[in-house]
C-alpha positions in Angstrom: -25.3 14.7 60.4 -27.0 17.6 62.0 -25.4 18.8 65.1 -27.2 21.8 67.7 -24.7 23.9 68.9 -25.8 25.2 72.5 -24.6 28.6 73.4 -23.9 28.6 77.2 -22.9 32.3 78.5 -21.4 33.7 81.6 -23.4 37.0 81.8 -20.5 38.8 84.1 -17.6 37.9 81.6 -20.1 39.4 78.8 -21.2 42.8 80.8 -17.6 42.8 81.4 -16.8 43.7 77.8 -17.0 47.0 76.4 -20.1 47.6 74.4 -17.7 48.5 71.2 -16.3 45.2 71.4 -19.0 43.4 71.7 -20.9 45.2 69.2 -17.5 44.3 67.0 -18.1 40.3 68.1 -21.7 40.2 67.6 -21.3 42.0 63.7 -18.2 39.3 62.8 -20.5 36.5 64.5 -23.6 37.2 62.1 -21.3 37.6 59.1 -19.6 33.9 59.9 -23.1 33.1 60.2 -24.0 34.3 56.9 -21.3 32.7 55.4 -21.9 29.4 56.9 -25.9 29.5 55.9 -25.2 30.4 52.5 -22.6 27.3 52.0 -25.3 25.1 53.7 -23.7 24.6 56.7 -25.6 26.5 59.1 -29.3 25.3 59.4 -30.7 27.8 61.8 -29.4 30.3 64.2 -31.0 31.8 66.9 -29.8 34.0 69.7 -32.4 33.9 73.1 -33.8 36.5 75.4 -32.5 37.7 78.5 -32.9 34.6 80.8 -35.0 36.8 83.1 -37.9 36.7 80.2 -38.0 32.4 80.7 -40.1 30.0 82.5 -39.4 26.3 83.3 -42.1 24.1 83.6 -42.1 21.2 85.7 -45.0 18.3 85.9 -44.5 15.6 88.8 -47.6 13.8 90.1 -49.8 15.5 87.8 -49.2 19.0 89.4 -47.5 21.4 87.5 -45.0 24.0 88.7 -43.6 26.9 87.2 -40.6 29.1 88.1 -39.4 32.2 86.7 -35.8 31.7 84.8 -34.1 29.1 83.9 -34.5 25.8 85.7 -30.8 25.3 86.9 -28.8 27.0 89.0 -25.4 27.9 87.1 -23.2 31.1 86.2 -23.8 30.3 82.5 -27.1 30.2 80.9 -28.4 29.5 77.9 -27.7 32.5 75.4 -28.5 30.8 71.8 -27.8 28.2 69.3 -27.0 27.0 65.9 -28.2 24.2 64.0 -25.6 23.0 61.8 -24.8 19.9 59.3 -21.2 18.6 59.8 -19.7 15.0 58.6 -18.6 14.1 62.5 -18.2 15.5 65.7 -14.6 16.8 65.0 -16.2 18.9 61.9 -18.8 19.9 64.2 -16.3 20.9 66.7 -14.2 22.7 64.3 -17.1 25.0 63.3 -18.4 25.6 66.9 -14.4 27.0 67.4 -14.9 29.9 64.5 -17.6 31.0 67.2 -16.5 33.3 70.1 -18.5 32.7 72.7 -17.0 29.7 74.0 -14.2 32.1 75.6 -17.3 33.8 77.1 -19.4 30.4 78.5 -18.9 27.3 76.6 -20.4 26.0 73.3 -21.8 22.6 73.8 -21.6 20.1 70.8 -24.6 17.8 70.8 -25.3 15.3 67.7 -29.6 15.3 66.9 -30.9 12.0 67.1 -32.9 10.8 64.2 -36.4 11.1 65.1 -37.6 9.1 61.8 -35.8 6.3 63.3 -37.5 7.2 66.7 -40.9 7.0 65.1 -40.7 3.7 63.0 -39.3 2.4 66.8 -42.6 3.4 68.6 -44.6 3.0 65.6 -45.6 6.4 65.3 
């Protein structure tokens, strides 16, 4: 099963932290990450611009409407994810733990659905 692990960060709790440290996290992070892509684990990891640099783009009516930022108002915002393959949702969970960002924001665990079953549905 593939599983997309969505980074959620509070950006005061990370300013917060000494740049050493989270120069430290950050280096351990990509090194886990190595580790994980080279067993096959980790798909694809990504980590996002500054949510100033995003745009949310609505469509109701026809009319479209675009803001500046994210979409949602919240303290954490979308900071990155990982696309992994785990056998459940307690291997995915486990994996998502060895990250360290959940003590930061919170890492939500979200199983993909399976498009190809999607598309033979709607005939596509």
């Amino acid at each position: 099963m593939q599983f997309l692990l969505l980074i959620y960060i509070d950006d005061g709790l990370l300013q917060a932290l000494p740049g050493e440290e989270y120069d430290r996290l950050m280096h351990d992070c990509l090194q886990h990450a190595d580790a994980l892509q080279a067993d096959g684990t980790l798909v694809l990891a990504q980590k996002l611009e500054p949510v100033h640099s995003a745009r949310t783009l609505r469509t109701r009516q026809g009319k479209e409407r675009i803001t500046d930022g994210p979409f949602a108002e919240t303290h954490e915002l979308l900071a990155g994810f990982n696309l992994i393959n785990a056998r459940d949702h307690d291997d995915a969970l486990r994996i998502a733990r060895q990250f360290p960002w959940s003590r930061f924001g919170s890492i939500e665990v979200r199983p993909l659905a399976d498009m190809d079953a999607e598309r033979e549905r709607v005939g596509a």
